[in-house]
C-alpha positions as YAML, in Angstrom:
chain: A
units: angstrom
residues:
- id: 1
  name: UNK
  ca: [0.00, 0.00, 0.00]
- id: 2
  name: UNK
  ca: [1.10, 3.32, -0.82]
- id: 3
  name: UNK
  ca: [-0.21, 6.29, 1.29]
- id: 4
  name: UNK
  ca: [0.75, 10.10, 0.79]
- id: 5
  name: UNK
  ca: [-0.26, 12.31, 3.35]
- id: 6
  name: UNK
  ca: [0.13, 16.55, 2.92]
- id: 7
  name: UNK
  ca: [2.86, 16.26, -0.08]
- id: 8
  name: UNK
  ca: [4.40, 19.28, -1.30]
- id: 9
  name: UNK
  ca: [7.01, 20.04, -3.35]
- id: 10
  name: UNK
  ca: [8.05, 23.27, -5.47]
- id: 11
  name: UNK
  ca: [10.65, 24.08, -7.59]
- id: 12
  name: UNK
  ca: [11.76, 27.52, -7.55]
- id: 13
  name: UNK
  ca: [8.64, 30.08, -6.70]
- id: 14
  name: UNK
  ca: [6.48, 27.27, -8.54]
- id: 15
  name: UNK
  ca: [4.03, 25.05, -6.33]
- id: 16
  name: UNK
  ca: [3.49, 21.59, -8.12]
- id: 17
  name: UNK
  ca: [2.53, 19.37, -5.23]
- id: 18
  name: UNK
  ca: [0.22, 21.85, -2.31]
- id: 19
  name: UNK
  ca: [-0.77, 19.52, 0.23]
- id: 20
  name: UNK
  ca: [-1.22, 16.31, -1.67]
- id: 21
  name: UNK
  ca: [-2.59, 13.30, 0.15]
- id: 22
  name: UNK
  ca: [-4.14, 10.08, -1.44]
- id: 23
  name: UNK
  ca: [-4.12, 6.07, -0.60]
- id: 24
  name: UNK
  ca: [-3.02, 3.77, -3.16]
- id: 25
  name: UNK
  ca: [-4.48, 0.64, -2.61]
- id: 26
  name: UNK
  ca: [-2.34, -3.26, -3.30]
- id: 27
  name: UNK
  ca: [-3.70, -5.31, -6.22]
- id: 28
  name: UNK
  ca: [-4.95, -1.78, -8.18]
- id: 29
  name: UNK
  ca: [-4.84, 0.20, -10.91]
- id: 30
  name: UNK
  ca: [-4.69, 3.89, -10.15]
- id: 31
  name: UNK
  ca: [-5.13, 6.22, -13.13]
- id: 32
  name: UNK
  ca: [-3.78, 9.75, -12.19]
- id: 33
  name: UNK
  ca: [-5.37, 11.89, -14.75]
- id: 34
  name: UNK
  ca: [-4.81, 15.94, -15.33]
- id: 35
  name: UNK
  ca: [-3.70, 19.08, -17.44]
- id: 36
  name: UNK
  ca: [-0.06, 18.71, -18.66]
- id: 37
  name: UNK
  ca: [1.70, 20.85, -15.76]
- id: 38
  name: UNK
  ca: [-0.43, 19.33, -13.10]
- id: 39
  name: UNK
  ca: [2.55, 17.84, -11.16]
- id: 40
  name: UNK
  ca: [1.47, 14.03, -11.75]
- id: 41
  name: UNK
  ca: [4.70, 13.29, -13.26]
- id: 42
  name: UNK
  ca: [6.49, 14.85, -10.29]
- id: 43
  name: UNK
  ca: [4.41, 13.04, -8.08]
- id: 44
  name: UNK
  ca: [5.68, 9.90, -9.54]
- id: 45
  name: UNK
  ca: [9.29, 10.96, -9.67]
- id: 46
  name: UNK
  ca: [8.66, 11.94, -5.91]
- id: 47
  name: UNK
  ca: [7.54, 8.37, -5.13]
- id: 48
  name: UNK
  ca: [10.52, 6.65, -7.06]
- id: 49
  name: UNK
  ca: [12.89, 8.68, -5.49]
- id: 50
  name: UNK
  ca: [14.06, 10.91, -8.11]
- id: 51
  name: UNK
  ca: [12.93, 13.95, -6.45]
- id: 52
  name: UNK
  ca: [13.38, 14.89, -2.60]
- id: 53
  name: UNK
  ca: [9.69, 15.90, -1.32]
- id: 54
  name: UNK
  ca: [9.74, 19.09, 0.41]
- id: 55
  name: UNK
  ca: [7.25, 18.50, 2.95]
- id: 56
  name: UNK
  ca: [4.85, 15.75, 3.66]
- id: 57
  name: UNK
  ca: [5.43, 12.12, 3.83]
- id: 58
  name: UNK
  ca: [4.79, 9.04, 1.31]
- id: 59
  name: UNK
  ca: [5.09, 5.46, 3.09]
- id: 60
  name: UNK
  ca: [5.27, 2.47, 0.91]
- id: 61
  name: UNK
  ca: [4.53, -0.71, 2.95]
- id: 62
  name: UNK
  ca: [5.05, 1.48, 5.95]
- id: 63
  name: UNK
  ca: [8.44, 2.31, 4.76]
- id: 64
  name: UNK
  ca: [9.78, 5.67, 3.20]
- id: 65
  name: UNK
  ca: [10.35, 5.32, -0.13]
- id: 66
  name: UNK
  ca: [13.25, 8.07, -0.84]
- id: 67
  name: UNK
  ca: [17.04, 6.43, -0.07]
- id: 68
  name: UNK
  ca: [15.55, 2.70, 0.88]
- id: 69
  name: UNK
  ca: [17.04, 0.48, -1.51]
- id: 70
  name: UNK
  ca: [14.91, -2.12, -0.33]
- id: 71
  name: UNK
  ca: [11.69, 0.07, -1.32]
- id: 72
  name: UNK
  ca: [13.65, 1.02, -4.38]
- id: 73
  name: UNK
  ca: [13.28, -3.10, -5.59]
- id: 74
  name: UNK
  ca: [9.78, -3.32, -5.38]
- id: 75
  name: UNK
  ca: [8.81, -0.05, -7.55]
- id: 76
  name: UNK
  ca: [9.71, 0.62, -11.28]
- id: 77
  name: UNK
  ca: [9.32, 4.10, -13.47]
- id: 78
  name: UNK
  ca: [8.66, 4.59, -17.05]
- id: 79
  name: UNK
  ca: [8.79, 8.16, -17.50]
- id: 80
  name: UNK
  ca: [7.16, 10.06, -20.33]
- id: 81
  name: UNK
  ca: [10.57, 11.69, -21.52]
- id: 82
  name: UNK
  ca: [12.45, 8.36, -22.21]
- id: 83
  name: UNK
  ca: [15.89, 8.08, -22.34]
- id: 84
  name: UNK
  ca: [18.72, 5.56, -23.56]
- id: 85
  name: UNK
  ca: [22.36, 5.48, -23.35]
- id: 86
  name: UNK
  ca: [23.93, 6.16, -26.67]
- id: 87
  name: UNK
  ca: [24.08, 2.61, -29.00]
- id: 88
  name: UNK
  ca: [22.05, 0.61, -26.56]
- id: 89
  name: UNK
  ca: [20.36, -2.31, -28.10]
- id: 90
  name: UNK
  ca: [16.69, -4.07, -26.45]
- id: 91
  name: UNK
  ca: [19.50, -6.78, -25.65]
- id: 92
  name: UNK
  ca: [21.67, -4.16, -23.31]
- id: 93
  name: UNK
  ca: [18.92, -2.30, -22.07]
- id: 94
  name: UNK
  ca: [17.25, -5.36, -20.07]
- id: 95
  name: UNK
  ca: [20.55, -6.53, -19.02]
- id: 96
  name: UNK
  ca: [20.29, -2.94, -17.63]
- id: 97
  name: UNK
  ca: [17.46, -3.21, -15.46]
- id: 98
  name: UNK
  ca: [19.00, -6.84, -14.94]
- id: 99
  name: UNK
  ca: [21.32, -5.40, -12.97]
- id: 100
  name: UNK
  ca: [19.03, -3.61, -10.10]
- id: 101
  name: UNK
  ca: [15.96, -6.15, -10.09]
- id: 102
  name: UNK
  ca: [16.82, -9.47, -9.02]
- id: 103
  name: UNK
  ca: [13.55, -11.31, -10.06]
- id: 104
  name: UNK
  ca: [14.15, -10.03, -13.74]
- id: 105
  name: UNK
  ca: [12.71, -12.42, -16.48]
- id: 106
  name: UNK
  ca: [14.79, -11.91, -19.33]
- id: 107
  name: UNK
  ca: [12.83, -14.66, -21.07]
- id: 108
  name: UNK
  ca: [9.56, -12.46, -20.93]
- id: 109
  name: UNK
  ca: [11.65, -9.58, -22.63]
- id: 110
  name: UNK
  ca: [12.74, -12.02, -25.58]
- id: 111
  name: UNK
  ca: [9.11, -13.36, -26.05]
- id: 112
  name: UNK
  ca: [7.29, -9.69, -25.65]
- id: 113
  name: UNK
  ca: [9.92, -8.57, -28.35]
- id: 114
  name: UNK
  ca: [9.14, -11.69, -30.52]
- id: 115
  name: UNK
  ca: [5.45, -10.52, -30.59]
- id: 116
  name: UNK
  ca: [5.80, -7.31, -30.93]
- id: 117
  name: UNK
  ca: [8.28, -7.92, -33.80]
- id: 118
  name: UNK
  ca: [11.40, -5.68, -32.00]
- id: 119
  name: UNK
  ca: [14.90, -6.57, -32.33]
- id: 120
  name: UNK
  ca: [16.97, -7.29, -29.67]
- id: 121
  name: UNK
  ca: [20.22, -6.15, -31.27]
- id: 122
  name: UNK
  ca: [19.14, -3.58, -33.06]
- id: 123
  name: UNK
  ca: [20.09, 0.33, -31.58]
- id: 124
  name: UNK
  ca: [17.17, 1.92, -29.86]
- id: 125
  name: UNK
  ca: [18.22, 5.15, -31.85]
- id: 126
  name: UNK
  ca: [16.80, 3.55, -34.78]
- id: 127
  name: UNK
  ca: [13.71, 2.57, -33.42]
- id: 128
  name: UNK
  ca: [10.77, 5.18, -33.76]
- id: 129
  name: UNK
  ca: [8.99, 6.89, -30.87]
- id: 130
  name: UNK
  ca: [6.28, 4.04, -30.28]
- id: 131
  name: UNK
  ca: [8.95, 1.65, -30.58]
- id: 132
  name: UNK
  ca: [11.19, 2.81, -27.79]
- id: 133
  name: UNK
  ca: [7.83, 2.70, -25.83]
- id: 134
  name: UNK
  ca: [7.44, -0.79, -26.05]
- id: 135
  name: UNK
  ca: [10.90, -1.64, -25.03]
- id: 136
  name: UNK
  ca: [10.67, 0.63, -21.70]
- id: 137
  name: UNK
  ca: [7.68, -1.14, -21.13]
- id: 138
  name: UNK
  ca: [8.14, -4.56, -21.90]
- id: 139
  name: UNK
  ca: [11.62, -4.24, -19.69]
- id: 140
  name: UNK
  ca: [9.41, -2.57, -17.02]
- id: 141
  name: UNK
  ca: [6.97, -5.87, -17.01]
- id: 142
  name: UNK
  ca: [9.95, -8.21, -16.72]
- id: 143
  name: UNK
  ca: [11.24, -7.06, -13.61]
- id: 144
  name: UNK
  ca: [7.96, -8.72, -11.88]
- id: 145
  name: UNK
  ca: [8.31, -5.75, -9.15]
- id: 146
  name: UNK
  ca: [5.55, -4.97, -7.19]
- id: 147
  name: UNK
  ca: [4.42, -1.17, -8.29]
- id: 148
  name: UNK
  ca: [4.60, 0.06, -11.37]
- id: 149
  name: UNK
  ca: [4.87, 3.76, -11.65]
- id: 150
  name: UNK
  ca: [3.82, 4.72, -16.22]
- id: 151
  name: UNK
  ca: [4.14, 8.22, -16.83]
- id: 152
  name: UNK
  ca: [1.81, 9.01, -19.94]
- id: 153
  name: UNK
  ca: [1.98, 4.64, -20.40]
- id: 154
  name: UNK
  ca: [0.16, 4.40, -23.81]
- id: 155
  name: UNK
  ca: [1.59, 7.63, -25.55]
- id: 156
  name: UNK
  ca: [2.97, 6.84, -29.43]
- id: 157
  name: UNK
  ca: [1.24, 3.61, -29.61]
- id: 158
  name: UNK
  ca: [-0.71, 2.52, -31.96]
- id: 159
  name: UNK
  ca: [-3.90, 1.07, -31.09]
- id: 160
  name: UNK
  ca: [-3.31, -2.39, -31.91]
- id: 161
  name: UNK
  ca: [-0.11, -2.24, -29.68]
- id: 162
  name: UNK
  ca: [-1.78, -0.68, -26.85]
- id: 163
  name: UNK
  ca: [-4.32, -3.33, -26.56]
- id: 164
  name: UNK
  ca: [-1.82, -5.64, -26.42]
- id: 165
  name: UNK
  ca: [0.41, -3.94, -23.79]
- id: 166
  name: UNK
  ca: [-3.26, -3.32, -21.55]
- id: 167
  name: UNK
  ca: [-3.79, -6.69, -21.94]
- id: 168
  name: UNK
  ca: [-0.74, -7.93, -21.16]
- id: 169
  name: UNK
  ca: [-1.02, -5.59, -17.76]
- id: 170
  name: UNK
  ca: [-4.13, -7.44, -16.90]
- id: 171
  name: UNK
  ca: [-2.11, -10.98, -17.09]
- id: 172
  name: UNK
  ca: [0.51, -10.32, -15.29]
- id: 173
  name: UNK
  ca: [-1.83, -8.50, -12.27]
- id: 174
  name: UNK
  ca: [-3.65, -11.65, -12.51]
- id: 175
  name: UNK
  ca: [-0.48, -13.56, -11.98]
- id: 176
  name: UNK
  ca: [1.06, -11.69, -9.25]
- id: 177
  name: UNK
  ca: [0.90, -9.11, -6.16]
- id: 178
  name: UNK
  ca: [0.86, -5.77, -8.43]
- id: 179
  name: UNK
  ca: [0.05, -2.30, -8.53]
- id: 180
  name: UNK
  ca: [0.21, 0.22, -11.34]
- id: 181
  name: UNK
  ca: [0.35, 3.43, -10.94]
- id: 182
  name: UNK
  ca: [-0.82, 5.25, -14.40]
- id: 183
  name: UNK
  ca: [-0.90, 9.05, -15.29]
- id: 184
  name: UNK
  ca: [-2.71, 10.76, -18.53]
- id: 185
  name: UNK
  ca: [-4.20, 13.59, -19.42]
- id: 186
  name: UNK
  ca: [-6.55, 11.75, -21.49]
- id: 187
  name: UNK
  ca: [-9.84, 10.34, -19.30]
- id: 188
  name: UNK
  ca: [-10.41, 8.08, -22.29]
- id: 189
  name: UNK
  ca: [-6.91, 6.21, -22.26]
- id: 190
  name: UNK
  ca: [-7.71, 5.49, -18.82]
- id: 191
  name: UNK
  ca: [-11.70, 4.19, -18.53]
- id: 192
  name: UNK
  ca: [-10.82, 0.70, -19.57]
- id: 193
  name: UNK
  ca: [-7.90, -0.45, -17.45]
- id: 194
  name: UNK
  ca: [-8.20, 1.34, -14.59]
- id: 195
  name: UNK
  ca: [-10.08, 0.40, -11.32]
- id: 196
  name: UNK
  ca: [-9.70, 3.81, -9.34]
- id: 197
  name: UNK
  ca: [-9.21, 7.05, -10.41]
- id: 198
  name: UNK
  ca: [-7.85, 10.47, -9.13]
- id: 199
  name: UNK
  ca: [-8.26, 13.57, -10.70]
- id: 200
  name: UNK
  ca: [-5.21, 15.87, -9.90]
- id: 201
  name: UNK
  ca: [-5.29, 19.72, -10.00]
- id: 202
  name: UNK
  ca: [-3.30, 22.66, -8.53]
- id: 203
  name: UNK
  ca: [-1.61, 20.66, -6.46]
- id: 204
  name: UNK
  ca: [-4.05, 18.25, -5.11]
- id: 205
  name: UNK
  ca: [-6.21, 15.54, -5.49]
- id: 206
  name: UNK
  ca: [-9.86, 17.03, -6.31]
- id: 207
  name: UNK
  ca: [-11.71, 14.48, -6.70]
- id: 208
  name: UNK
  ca: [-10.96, 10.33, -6.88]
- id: 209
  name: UNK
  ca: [-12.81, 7.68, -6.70]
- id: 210
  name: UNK
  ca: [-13.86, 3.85, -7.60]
- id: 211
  name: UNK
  ca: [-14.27, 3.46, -11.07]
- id: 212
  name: UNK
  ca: [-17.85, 1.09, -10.27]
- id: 213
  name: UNK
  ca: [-18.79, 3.51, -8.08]
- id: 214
  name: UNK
  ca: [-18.35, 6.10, -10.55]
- id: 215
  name: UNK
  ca: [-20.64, 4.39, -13.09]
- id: 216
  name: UNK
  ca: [-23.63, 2.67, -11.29]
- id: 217
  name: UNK
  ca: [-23.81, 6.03, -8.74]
- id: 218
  name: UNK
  ca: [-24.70, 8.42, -12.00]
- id: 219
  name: UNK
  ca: [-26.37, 7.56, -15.06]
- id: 220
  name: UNK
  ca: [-28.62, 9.21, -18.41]
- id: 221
  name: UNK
  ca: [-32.28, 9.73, -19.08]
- id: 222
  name: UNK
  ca: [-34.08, 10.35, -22.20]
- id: 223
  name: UNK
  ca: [-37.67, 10.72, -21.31]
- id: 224
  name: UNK
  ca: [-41.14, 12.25, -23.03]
- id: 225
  name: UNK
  ca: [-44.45, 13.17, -22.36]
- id: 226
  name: UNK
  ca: [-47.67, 13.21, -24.11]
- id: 227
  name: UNK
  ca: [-47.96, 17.00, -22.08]
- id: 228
  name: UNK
  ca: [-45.67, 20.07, -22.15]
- id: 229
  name: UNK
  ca: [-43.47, 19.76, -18.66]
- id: 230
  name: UNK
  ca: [-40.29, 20.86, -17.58]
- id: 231
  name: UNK
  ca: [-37.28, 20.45, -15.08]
- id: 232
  name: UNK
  ca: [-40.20, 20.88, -11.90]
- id: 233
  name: UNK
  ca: [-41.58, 17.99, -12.74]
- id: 234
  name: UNK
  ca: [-38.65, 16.13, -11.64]
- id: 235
  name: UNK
  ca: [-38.55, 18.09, -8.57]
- id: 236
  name: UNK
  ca: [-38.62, 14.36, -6.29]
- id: 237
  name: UNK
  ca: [-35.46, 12.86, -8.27]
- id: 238
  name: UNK
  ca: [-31.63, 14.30, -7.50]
- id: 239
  name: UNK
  ca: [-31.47, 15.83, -10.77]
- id: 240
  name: UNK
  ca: [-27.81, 16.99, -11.47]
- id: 241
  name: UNK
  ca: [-28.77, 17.94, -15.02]
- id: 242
  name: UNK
  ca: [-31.95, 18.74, -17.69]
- id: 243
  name: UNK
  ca: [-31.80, 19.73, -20.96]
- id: 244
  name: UNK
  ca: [-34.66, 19.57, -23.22]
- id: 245
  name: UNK
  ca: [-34.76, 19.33, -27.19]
- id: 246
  name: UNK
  ca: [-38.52, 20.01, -28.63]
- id: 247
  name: UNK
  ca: [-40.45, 16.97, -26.82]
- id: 248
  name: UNK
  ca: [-37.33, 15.11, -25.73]
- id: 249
  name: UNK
  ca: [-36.01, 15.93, -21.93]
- id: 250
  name: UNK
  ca: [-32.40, 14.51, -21.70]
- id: 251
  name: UNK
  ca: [-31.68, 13.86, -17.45]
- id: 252
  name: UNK
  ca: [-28.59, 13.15, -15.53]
- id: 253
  name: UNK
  ca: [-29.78, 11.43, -12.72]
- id: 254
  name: UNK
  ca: [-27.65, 10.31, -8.83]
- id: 255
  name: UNK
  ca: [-30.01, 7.92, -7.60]
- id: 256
  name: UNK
  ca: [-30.77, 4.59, -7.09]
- id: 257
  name: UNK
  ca: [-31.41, 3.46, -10.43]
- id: 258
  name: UNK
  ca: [-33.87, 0.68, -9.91]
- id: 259
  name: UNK
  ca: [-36.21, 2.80, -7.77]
- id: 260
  name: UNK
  ca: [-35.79, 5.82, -10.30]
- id: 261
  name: UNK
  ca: [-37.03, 3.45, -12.77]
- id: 262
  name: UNK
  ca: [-39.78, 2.90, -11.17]
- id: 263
  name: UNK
  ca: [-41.20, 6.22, -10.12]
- id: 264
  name: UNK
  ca: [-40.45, 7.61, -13.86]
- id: 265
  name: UNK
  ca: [-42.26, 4.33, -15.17]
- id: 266
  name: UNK
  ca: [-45.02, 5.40, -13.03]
- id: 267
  name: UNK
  ca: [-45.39, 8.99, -14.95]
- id: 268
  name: UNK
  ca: [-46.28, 7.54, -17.84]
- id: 269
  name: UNK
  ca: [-44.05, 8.93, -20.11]
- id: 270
  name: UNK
  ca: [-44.29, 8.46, -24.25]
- id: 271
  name: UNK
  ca: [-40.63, 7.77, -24.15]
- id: 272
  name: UNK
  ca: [-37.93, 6.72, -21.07]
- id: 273
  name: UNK
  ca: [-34.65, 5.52, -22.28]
- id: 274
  name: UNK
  ca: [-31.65, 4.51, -19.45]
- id: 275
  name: UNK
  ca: [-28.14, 5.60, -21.14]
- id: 276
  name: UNK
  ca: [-25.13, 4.88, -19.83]
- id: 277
  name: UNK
  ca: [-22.38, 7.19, -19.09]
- id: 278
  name: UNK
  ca: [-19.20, 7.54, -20.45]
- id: 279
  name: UNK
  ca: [-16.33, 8.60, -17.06]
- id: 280
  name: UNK
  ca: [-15.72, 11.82, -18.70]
- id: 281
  name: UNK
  ca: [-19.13, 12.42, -18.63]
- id: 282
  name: UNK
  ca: [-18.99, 10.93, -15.08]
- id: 283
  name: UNK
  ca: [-16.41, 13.40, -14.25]
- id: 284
  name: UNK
  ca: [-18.27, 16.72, -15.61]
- id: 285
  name: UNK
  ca: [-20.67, 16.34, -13.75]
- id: 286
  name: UNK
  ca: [-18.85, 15.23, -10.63]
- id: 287
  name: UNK
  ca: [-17.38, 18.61, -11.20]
- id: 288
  name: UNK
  ca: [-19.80, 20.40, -11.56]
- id: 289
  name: UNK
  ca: [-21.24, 19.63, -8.43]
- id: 290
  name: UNK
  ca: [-17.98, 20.81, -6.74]
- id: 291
  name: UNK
  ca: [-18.13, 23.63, -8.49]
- id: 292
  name: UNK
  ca: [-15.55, 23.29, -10.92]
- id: 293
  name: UNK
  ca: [-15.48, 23.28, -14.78]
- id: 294
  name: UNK
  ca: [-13.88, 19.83, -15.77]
- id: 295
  name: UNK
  ca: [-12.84, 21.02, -19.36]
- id: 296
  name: UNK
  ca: [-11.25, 23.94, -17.63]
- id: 297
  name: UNK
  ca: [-9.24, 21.67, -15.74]
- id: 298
  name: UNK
  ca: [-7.65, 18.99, -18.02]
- id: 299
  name: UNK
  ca: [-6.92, 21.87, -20.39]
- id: 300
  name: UNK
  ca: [-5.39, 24.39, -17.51]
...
């Protein structure tokens, strides 16, 4: 388990991390998702001991993560901004992270590769952007560590090889004791992989939450009457949004869904239609209720 309590960290006059607490759970995925300039990849730097926090503490199995070697072993960081040593090959870079994790599988790397049709002795210079992805993260996999820290994980692959690499996630956390950290600034990238969420901004965590929770707790109606009616008429529902188009009333709805069903069946509409939600539209509206403007915030 990984819990962060008041984090802050600033560099220069510049406040990244105000405050920051959160509880990362064992056996999760945690999607980190915000604006570019949000400080989620110093957060993650922060937890893999690249950065020194400034104030605050961040206990990983009720140890400090920052100059514990021992720590150090069970986490692993692919950053956003890769980098290789000059004339490395997929060959030298595992032998690499070889070197620091001692459970490293460097049969996994060769079969990944295999698939993914990468050769090990080719230089990484000559491999494109999406490329040198899939060697950081197929070396990442092998090291079977415990938490997995991806910075931006799915950025310059294609969408055949991102399937692959998300489902290749969900084998291995099927397989072993895991937990993946993930950041994005794209809600999307993250709604089909990840079990929690946290929505980071100015500093802080906002707003997180389970993912289920997220999606049975909010949901659409479409609904019409024979009459002319408006939002009063669903004055006995928690009614977080109504927009009406001619006859059509489109509602976004927080309550129990079986008993809503029931009370709108029992108004005899022309039309009722249940919709579900996609997170973003989850998160608008979660926003909105605190008062913020989500679009406002992922493009801050």
């Amino acid at each position: 388990m990984i819990q962060i309590k008041k984090l802050s960290k600033s560099f220069g006059k510049t406040k990244v991390l105000n405050q920051l607490s959160c509880q990362i759970d064992d056996n999760c995925i945690y999607g980190l998702v915000g604006a570019n300039g949000a400080g989620k990849s110093t957060l993650l730097r922060i937890l893999i001991g690249i950065y020194q926090k400034e104030a605050g503490s961040i206990q990983v199995d009720g140890k400090e993560s920052f100059d514990d070697e021992t720590v150090k072993q069970k986490m692993v960081f692919v950053p956003d901004d890769l980098y290789f040593p000059n004339n490395y090959t997929l060959l030298d870079y595992a032998q690499f992270y070889e070197s620091f994790y001692p459970k490293f599988d460097k049969k996994r790397v060769r079969k990944l590769a295999e698939q993914l049709h990468l050769d090990l002795h080719t230089s990484l210079e000559s491999f494109s952007k999406g490329m040198r992805r899939q060697c950081a993260l197929i070396c990442a996999l092998a090291t079977n560590a415990q938490y997995y820290l991806f910075d931006e994980t799915f950025d310059g692959l294609d969408p055949v090889v991102r399937n692959f690499m998300k489902k290749q996630l969900a084998n291995q956390m099927s397989q072993q004791k895991m937990t993946i950290i993930m950041t994005s600034h794209n809600l999307r990238e993250l709604e089909d992989i990840c079990d929690h969420l946290g929505l980071l901004y100015q500093g802080g965590i906002l707003f997180e939450s389970e993912i289920d929770q997220l999606k049975t707790n909010m949901y659409k109606v479409q609904i019409s009457f024979k009459e002319a009616f408006d939002e009063t008429k669903f004055k006995d529902f928690h009614l977080l949004s109504y927009k009406k188009n001619g006859s059509v009333a489109t509602l976004i709805l927080q309550d129990e869904e079986q008993t809503a069903k029931k009370k709108l069946k029992a108004m005899h509409p022309l039309l009722l239609d249940f919709l579900p939600l996609t997170l973003e539209e989850v998160f608008i509206y979660e926003m909105e209720v605190l008062g913020y403007a989500f679009e406002n915030i992922l493009s801050a």
